[in-house]
C-alpha positions as semicolon CSV with decimal commas, in nm:
position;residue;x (nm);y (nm);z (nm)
1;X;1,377;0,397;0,184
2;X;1,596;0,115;0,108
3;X;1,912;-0,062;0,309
4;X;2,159;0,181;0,118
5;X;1,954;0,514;0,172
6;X;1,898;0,389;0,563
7;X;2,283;0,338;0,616
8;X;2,371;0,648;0,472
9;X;2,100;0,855;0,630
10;X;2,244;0,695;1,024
11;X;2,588;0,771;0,909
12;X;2,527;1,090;0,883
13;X;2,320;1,146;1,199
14;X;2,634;0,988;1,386
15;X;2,879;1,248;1,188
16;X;2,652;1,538;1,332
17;X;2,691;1,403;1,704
18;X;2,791;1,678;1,897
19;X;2,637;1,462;2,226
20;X;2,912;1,253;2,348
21;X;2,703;1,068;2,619
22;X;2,398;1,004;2,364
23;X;2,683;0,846;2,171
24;X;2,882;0,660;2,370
25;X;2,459;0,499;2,452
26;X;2,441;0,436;2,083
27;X;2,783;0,303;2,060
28;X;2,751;0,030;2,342
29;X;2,421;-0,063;2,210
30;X;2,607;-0,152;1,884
31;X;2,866;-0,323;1,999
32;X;2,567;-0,580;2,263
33;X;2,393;-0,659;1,951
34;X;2,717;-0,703;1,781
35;X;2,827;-0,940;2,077
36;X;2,494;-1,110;2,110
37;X;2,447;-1,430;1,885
38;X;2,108;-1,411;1,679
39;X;1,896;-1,738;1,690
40;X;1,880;-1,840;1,293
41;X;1,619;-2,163;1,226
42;X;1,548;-2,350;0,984
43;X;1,176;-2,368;0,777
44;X;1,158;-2,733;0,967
45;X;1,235;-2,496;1,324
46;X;1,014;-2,236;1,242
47;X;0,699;-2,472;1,165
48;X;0,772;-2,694;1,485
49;X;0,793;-2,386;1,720
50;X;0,426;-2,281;1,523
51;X;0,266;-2,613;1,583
52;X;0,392;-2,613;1,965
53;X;0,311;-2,256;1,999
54;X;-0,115;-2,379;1,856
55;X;-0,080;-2,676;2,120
56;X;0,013;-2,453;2,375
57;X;-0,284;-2,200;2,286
58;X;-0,557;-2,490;2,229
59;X;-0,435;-2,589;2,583
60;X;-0,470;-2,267;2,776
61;X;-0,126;-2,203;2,807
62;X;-0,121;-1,838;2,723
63;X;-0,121;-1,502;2,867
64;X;-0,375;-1,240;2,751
65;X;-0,262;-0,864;2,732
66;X;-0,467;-0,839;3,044
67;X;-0,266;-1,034;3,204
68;X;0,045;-0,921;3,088
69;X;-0,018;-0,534;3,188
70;X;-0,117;-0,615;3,561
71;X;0,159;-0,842;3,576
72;X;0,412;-0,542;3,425
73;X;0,269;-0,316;3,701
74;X;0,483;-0,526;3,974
75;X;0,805;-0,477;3,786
């Protein structure tokens, strides 16, 4: 389904809205990402973050998904 299709297809889910709550949810959520500021980078960000992110790894620094459900257990 492309961009178009996808647009047209949400509009018309949000005509059909008879939930107020559900959209006021959807409508707040909009406006967050609206309000947030998306991180764009560069080609020369994008391969620095890589090569920091393989030192970090061939160091040790990492978390395995072991590690990261026990840890989500405490939240």
């Amino acid at each position: 389904m492309n961009i178009q299709a996808r647009k047209l297809s949400l509009i018309e889910y949000l005509v059909s809205l008879k939930d107020d709550n559900l959209f006021e949810k959807i409508e707040e959520s909009v406006l967050e990402l609206k309000g947030s500021k998306l991180s764009v980078f560069t080609e020369e960000e994008l391969i620095l973050r890589a090569k920091e992110a393989n030192l970090d790894y061939n160091k040790g620094n990492y978390s395995t998904q072991e590690d990261l459900e026990k840890e989500s257990k405490n939240w």
